[in-house]
N, CA and C of each residue as an Amber inpcrd file, in Angstrom:
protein
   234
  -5.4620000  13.9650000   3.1760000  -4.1160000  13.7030000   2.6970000
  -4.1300000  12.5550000   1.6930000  -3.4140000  12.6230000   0.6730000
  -3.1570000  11.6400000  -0.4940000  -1.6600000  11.0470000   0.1070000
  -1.8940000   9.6600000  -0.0260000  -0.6960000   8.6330000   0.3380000
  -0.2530000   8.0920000  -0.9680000  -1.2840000   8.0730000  -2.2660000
  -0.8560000   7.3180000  -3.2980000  -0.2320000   7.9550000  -4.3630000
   0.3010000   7.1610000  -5.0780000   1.6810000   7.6180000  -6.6920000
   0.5790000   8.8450000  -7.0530000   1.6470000  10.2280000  -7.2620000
   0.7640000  11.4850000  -7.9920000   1.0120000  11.1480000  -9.2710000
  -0.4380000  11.0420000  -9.8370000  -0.7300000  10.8300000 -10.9460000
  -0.2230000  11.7670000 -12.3260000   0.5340000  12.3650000 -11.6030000
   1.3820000  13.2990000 -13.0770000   2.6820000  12.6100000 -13.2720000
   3.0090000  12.6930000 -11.7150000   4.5620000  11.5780000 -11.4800000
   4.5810000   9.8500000 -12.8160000   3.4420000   9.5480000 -12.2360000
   3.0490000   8.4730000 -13.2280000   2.6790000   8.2060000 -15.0050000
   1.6350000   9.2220000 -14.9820000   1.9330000   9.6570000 -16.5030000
   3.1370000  10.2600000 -17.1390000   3.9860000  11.1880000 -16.3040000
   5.1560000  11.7080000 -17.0330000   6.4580000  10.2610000 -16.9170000
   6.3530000   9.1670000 -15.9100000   7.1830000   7.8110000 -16.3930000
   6.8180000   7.1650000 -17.6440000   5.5920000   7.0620000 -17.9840000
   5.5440000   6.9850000 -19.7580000   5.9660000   7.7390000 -20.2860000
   5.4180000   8.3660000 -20.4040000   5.6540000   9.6750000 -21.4730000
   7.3040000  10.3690000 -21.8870000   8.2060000  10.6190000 -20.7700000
   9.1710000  10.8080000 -20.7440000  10.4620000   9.7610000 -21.5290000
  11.4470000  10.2860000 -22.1310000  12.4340000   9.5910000 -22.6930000
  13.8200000  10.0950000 -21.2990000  14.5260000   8.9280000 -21.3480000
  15.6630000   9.5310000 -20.9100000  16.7510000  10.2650000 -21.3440000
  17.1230000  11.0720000 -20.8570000  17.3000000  12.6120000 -21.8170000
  19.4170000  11.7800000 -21.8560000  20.0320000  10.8300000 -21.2520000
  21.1760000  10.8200000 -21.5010000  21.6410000   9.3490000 -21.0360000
  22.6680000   9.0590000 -21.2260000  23.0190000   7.9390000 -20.7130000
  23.4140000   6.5980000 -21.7560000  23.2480000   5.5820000 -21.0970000
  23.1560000   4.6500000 -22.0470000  22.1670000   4.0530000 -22.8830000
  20.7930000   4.2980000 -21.7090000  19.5690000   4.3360000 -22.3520000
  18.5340000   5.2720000 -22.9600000  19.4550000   6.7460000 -23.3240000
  18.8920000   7.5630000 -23.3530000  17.9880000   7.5730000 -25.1900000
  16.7200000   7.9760000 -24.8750000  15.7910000   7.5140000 -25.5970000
  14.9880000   6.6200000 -25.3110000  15.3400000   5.8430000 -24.3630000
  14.1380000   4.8820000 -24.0360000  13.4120000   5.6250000 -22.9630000
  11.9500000   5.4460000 -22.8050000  11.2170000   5.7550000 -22.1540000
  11.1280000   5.2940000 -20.5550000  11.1000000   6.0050000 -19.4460000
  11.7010000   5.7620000 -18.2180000  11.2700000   3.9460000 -17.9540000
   9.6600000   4.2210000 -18.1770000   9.2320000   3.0200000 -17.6250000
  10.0070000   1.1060000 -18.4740000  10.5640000   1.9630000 -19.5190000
  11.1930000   0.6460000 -20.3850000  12.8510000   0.9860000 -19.7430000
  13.3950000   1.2580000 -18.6890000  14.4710000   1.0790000 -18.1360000
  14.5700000  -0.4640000 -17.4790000  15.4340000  -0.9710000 -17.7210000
  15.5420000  -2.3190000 -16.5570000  15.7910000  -1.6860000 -15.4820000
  15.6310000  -2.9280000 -14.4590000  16.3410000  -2.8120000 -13.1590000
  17.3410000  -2.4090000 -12.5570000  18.1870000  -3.2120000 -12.7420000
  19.7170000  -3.1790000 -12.6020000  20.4050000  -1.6940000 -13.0390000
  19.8660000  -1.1750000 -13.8470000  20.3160000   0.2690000 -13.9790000
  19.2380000   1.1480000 -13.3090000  17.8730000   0.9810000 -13.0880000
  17.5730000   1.9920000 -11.9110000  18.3720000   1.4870000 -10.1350000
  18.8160000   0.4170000 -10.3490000  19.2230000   0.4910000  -9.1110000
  21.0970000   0.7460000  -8.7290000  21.1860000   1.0110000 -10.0370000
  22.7380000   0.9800000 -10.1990000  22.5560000   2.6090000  -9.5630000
  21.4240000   3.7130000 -10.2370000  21.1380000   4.8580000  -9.3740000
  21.3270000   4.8520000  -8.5870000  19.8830000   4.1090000  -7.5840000
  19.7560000   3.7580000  -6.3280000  21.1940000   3.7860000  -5.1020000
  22.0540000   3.5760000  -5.6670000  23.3530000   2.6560000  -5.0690000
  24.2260000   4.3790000  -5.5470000  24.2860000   4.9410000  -6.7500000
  24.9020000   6.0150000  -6.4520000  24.7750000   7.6580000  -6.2450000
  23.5340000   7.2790000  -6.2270000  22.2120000   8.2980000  -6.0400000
  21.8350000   9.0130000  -7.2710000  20.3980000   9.1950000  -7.3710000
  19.7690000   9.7870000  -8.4230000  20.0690000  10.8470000  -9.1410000
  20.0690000  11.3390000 -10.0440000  20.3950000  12.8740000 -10.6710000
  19.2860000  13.8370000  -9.6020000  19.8420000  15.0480000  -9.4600000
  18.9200000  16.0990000  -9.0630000  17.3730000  16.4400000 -10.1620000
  16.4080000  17.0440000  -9.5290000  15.7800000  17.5120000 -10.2730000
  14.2590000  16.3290000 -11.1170000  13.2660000  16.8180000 -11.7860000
  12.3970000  16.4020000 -11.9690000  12.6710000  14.5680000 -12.3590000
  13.8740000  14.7440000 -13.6180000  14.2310000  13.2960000 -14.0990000
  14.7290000  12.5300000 -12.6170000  15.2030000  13.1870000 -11.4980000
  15.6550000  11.9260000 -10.7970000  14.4330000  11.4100000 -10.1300000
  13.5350000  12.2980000 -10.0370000  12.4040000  11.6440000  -9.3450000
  11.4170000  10.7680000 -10.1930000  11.4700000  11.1800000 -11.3730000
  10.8460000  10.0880000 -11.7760000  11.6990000   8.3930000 -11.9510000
  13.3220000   8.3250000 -11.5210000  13.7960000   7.7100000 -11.8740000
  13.4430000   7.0420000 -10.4360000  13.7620000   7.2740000  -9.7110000
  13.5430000   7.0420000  -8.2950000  12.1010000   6.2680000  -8.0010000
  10.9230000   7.2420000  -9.0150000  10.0080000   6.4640000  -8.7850000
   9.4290000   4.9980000  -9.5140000  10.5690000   4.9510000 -10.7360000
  10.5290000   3.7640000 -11.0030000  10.9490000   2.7060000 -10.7460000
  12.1150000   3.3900000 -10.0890000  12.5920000   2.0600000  -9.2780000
  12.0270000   1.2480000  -7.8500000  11.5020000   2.5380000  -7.3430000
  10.5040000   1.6450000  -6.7560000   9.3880000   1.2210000  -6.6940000
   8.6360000   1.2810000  -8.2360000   7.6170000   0.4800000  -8.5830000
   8.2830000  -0.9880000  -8.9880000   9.1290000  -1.1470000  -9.7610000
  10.5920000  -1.8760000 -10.2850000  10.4690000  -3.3150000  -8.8820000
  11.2560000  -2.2230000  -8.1330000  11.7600000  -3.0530000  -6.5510000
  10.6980000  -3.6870000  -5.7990000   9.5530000  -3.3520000  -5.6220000
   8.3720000  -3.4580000  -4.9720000   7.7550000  -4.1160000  -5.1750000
   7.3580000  -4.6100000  -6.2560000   6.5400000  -5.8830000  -7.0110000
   5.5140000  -4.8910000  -7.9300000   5.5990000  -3.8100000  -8.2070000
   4.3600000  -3.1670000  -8.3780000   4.0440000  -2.8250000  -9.7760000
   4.7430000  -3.7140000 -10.6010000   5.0280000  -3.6350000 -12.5220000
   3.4210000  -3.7740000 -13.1590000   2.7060000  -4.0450000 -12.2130000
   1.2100000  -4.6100000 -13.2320000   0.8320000  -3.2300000 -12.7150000
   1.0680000  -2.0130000 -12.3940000   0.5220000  -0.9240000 -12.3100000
   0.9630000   0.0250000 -14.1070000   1.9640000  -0.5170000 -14.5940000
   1.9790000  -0.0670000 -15.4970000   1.8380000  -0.3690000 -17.1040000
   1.4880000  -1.5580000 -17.1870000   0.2510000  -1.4020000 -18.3050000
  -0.5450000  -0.7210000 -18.8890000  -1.5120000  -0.7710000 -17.9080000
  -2.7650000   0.2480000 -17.7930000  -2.4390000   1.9400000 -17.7730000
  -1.3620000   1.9180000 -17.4630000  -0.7410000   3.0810000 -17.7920000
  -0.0870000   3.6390000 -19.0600000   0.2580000   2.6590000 -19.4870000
   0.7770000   2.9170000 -21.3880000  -0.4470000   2.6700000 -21.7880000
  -1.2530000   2.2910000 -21.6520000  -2.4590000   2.2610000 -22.4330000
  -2.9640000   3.7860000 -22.5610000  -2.8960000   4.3920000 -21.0510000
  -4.0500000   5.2850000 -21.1610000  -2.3430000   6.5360000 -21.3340000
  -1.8100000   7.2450000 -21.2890000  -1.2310000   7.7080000 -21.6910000
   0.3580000   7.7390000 -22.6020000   0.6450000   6.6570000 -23.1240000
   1.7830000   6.2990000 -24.4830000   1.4760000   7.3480000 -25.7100000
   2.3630000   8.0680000 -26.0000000   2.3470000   9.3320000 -27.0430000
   2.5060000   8.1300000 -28.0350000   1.2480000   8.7130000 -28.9590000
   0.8390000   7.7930000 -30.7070000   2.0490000   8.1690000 -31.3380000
């Protein structure tokens, strides 16, 4: 059994823009806080985008931000 972040989940939080909103165009992982948790508080959209939203917020909430560096490095569209 795998316990850790699926590594597609993770590459598609770079890679992905947010398709609406106020920040729409910015890329999930360049969301602040306060608006993934403004989600959090009224629950996520259905469907692939809420989970990745979900999963940023709790990299976000968690302390777990130095995981994504190394992640725009190795997958950020040129």
């Amino acid at each position: 059994m795998n316990y850790g972040p699926d590594p597609k989940v993770l590459k598609e939080i770079i890679q992905t823009e947010m398709p609406f909103g106020k920040y729409a165009g910015r890329r999930i992982y360049e969301l602040p806080a306060y608006y993934l948790e403004w989600f959090a508080g009224k629950g996520f959209p259905k469907g692939r985008i809420g989970v990745l939203l979900e999963t940023m917020f709790v990299i976000k909430t968690e302390g777990l931000e130095s995981l994504i560096p190394p992640l725009v490095k190795m997958y950020r569209p040129r």
